[in-house]
Structure formats: structure tokens, C-alpha cells
LUMKE-730293 format. One record per residue: residue number from 1; x, y, z of N, C-alpha, C in turn. Coordinates in steps of 0.1 Angstrom, whole numbers. Example, Ala and Ser with C-alpha at 12.3 -4.5 7.8 and 13.67 -1.06 7.14 Angstrom:
! LUMKE-730293
num  n.px  n.py  n.pz  ca.px  ca.py  ca.pz  c.px  c.py  c.pz
1  132  -57  78  123  -45  78  132  -33  78
2  128  -22  71  137  -11  71  129  0  79
END
This chain:
! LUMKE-730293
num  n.px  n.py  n.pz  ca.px  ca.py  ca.pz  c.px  c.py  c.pz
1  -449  134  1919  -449  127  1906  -455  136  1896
2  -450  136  1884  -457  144  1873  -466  138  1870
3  -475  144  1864  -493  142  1859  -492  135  1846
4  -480  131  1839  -479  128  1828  -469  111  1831
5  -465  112  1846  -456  100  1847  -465  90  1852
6  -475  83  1848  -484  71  1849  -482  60  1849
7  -484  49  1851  -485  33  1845  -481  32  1829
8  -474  25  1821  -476  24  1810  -488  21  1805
9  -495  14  1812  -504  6  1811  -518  17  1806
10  -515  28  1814  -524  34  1809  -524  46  1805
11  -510  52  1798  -504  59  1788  -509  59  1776
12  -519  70  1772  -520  71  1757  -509  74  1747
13  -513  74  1732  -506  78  1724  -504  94  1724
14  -514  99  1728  -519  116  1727  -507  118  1741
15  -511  111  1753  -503  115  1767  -488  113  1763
16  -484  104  1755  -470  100  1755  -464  110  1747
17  -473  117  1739  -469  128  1730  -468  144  1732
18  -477  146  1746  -475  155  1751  -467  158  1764
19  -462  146  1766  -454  143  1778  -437  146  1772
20  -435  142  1760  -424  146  1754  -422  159  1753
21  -431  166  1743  -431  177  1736  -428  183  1750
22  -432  186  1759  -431  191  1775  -412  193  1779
23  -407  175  1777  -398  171  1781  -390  181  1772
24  -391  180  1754  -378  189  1750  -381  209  1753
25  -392  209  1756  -395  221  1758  -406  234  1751
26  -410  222  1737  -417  227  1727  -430  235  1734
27  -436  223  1742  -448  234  1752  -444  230  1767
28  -449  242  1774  -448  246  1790  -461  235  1793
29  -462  233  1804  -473  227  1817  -482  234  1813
30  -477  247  1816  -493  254  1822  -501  259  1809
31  -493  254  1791  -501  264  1782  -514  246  1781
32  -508  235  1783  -517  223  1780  -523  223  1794
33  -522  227  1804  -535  230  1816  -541  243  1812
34  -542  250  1806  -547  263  1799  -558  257  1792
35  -551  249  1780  -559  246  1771  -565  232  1773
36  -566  226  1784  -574  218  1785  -587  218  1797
37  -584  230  1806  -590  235  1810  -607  245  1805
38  -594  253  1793  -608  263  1788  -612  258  1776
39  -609  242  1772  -614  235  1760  -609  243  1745
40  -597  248  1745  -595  257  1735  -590  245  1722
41  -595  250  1707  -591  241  1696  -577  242  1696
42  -567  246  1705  -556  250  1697  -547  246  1710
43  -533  248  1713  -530  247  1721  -516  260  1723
44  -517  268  1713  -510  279  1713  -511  287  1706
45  -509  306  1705  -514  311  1695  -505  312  1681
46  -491  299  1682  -489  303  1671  -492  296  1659
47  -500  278  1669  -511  274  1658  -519  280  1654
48  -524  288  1663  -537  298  1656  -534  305  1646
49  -518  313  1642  -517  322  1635  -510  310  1621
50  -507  301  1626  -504  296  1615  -515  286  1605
51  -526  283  1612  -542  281  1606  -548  294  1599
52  -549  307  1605  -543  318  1597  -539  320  1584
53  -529  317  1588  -516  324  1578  -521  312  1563
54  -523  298  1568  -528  290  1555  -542  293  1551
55  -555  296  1558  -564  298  1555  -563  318  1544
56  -553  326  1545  -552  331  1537  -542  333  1524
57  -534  321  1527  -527  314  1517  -542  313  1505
58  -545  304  1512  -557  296  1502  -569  304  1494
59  -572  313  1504  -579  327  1498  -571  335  1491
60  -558  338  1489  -548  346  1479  -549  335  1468
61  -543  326  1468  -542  315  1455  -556  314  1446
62  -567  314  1457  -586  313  1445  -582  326  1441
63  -575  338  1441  -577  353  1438  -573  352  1428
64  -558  352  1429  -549  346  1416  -555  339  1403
65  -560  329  1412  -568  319  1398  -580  324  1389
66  -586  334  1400  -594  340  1390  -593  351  1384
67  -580  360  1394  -575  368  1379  -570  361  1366
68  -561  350  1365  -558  341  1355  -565  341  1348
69  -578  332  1352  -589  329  1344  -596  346  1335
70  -599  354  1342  -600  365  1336  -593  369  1327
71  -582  371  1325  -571  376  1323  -574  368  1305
72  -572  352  1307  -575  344  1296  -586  344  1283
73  -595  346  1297  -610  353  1289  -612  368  1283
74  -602  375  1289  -603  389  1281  -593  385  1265
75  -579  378  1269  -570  376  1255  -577  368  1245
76  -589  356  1249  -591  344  1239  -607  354  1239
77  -615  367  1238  -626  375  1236  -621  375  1220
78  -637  371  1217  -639  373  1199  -644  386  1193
79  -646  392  1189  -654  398  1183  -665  400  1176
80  -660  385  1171  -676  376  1162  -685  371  1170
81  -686  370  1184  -690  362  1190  -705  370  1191
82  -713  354  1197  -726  364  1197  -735  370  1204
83  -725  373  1215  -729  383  1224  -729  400  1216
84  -712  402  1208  -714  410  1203  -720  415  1187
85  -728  399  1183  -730  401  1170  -744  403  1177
86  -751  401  1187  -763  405  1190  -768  419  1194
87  -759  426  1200  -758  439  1205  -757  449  1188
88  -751  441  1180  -753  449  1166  -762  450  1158
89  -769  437  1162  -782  431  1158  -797  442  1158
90  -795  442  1174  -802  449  1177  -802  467  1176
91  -786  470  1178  -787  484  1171  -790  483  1155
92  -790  479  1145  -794  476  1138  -809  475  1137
93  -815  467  1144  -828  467  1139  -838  483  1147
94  -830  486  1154  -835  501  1167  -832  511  1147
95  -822  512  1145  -822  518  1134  -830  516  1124
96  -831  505  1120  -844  506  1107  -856  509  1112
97  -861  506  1120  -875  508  1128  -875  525  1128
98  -862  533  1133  -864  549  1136  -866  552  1120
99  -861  544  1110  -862  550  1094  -875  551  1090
100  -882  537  1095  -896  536  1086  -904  544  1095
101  -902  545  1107  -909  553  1115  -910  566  1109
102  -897  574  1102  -895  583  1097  -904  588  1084
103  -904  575  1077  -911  578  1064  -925  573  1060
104  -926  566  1070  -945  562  1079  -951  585  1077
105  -943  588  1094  -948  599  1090  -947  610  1081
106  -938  613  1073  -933  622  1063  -939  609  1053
107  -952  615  1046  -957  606  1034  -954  613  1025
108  -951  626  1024  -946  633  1011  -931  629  1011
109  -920  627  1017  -908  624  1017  -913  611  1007
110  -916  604  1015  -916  588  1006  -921  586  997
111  -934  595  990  -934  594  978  -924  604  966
112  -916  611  974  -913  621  962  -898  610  964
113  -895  603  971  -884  598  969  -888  583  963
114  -899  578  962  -905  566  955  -904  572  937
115  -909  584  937  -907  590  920  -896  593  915
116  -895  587  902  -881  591  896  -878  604  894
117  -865  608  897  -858  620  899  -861  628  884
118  -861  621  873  -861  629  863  -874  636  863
119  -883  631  868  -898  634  867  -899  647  879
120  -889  651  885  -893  656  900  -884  671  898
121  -897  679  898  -885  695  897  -880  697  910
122  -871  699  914  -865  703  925  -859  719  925
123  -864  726  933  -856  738  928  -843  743  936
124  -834  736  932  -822  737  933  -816  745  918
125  -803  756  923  -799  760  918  -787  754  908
126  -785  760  901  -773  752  890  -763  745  895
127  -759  757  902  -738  755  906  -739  740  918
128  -756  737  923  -757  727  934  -763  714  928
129  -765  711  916  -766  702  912  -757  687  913
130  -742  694  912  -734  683  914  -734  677  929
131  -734  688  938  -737  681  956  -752  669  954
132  -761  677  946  -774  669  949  -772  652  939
133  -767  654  934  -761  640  928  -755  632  935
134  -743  639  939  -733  635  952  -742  628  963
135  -754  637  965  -760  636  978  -771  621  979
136  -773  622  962  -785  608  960  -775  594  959
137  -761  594  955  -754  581  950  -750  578  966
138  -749  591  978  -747  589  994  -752  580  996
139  -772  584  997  -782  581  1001  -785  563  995
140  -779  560  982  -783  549  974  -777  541  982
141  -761  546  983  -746  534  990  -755  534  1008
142  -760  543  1012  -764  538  1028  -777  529  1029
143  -785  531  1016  -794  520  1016  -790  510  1012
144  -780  509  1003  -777  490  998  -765  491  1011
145  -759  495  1021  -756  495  1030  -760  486  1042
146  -771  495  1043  -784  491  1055  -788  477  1054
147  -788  477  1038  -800  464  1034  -788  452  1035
148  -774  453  1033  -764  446  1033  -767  436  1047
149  -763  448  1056  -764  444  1069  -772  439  1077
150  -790  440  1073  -797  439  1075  -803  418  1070
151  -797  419  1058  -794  403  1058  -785  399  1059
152  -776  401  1064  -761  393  1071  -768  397  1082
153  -779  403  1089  -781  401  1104  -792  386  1105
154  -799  389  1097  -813  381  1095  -805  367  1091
155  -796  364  1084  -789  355  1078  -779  344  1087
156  -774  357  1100  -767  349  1110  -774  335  1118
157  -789  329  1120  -788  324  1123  -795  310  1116
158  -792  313  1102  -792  299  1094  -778  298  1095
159  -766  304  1093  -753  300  1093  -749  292  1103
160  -756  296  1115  -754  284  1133  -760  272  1130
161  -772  276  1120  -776  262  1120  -764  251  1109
162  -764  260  1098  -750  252  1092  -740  252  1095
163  -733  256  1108  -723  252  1116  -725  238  1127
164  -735  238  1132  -739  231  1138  -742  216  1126
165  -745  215  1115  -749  204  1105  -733  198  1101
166  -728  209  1098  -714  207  1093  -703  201  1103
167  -709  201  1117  -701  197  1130  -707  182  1133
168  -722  179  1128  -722  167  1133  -722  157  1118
169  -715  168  1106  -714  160  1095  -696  152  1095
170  -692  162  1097  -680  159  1105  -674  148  1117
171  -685  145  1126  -688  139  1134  -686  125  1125
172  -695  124  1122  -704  110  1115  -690  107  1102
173  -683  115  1095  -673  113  1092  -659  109  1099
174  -657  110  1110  -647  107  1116  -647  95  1119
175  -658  89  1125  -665  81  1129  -665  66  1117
176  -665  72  1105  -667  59  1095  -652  60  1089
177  -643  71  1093  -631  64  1092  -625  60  1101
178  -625  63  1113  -623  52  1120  -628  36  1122
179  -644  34  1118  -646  23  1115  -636  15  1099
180  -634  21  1091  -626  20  1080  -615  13  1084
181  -609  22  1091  -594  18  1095  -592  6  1105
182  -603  2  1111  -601  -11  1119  -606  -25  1107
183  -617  -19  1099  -621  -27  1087  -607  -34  1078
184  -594  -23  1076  -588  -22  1070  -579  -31  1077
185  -574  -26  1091  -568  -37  1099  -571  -50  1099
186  -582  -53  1102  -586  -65  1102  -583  -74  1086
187  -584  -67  1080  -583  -72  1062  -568  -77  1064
188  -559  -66  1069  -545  -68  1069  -542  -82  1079
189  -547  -82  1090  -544  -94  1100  -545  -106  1089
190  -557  -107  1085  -564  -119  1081  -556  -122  1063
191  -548  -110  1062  -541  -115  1047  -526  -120  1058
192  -524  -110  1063  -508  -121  1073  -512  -138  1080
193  -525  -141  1082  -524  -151  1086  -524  -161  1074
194  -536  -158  1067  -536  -162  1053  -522  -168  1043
195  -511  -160  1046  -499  -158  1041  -493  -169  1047
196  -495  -170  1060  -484  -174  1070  -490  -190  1067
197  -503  -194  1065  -507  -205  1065  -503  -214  1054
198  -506  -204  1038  -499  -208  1030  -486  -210  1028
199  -473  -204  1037  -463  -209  1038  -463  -221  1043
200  -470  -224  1056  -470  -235  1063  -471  -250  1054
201  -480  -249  1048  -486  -263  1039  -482  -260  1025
202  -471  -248  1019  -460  -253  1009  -452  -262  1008
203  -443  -265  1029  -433  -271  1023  -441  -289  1027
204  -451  -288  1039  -460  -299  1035  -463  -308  1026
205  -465  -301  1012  -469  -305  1004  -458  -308  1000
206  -445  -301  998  -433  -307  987  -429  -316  999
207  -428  -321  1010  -427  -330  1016  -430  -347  1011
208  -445  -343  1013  -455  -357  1010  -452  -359  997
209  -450  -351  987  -444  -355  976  -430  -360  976
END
């Protein structure tokens, strides 16, 4: 008698199921005495390869998703943002520091550039006068430059703060029109009922009369 032809009585769902699969030929005898013998999770290797084959399904698809996600975050990157307004920030401020460092120690630099030019012989030759002109209106445009930039750096973070005021002014605005608009509803209900009432006891009244 086969090991699978029992009592009904005491036929599992699991036995009735592997007693078939046997019968059409799906699995052999000896691969479910194999594997119930050596306690294996599996009962063939091409469950194994097909737990496999989905377990790197699922690891290809997270890859995907986070190239995607990358991909999104490189096209929707700002330039304003302030990761990179920080990095400017700070080369900026590495720059003014190497200036005054500059003219900390050269104390004759900074005073002869603190004295008015007219006052200051320079002995420059004729034909170079026009470069040294050239060279001081440079010097003027990189300092109102410097100083430009230097408060639009210092300046950026009252602006967050008035982004941030302007966001929850906005807020509190949205907020009282939407209370408005149900204010407004309700006005309207209460004039339709109003309406509807005084139709009611018009013809009432020309009635009783």
C-alpha cells in the first residue's frame, strides 16, 4: 500500500496535497522522502531558484527606485539653495578675512590708500597715468563689489526669517478665508430659509383674509 493511501480519517490537507501532486507527477517519492528526511525548507531546487530569482527581483526594483529618486534630485537641485548659498558664504567670508589680514600687516598700504589721491605723489610716469586711473575705478568697482556681496551674505538670513513670517502670514490668511466662506454660506442658507418661510405664510395670510 502507498504511504500516502491512509484512512480518510486521518488524511491531512498537506497529505492530500502531496499525494496528488505525486499522482499527476509534479513531484517524485523520493524528492518529498529527501526532503522530509533532511528537514529541507524547500522541497526542490527549482523552488529554491525561484525564491532566488524574486528575492533579486526585489533587490533590482529598490536599485531602480533609488536611481529614480536620484535622478529627480539631481533635475529639481537649486542653485539658491542653502547648501550652496553657504559654501559662498563662507568663501566669501575666507576672502575678506585674507584682505584685512592683508592690510592689518602692510600699515603703509592702508594708510596711503586711506589718503586722498590728490594729496599722494606717486611716481608714475606720464604715458601710465591713464592705467593708474583705470587701475583705482578696478579697485573702487571690487570694493563696492565685495561689500555688495558681503551684505546680501549677512542679509540672507533675515530674508528666511521673512520667508518663514510671510508663510505663516499666509497661513492665518487662508485660514480666515476659509472661515469667511462658511460665514458666508451659512448667511446664504439662513437667507433661503428665510425666503422660503416668507413664501410659506404669504399665501396664509391672503388665505385668512
Amino acid at each position: 500500500m502507498h504511504r500516502w493511501d491512509v484512512s480518510p480519517f486521518s488524511v491531512t490537507p498537506a497529505a492530500s496535497l502531496l499525494s496528488r501532486c505525486v499522482s499527476i507527477g509534479a513531484v517524485s517519492q523520493e524528492e518529498i522522502d529527501s526532503a522530509s528526511s533532511s528537514q529541507s525548507p524547500t522541497f526542490s531546487s527549482q523552488v529554491q531558484q525561484v525564491e532566488q530569482r524574486i528575492t533579486m527581483q526585489k533587490q533590482l526594483d529598490e536599485l531602480q527606485l533609488q536611481l529614480e529618486l536620484l535622478k529627480v534630485d539631481k533635475q529639481s537641485a537649486d542653485v539658491a539653495h542653502s547648501f550652496h548659498l553657504a559654501q559662498r558664504f563662507q568663501l566669501l567670508q575666507m576672502l575678506a578675512s585674507h584682505l584685512q589680514d592683508i592690510l592689518k600687516e602692510q600699515k603703509s598700504l592702508r594708510q596711503r590708500l586711506m589718503k586722498p589721491l590728490a594729496r599722494t605723489n606717486l611716481p608714475v610716469p606720464a604715458h601710465l597715468h591713464r592705467f593708474v586711473v583705470n587701475s583705482v575705478k578696478l579697485m573702487m568697482d571690487f570694493i563696492e563689489t565685495l561689500e555688495e556681496k558681503l551684505s546680501s551674505a549677512h542679509s540672507w538670513t533675515s530674508t528666511r526669517e521673512r520667508l518663514m513670517l510671510l508663510d505663516s502670514s499666509l497661513a492665518l490668511l487662508l485660514a480666515q478665508a476659509a472661515e469667511m466662506e462658511t460665514l458666508s454660506n451659512q448667511i446664504l442658507q439662513w437667507k433661503t430659509v428665510g425666503s422660503s418661510q416668507l413664501s410659506d405664510l404669504s399665501p396664509s395670510s391672503s388665505s385668512s383674509s
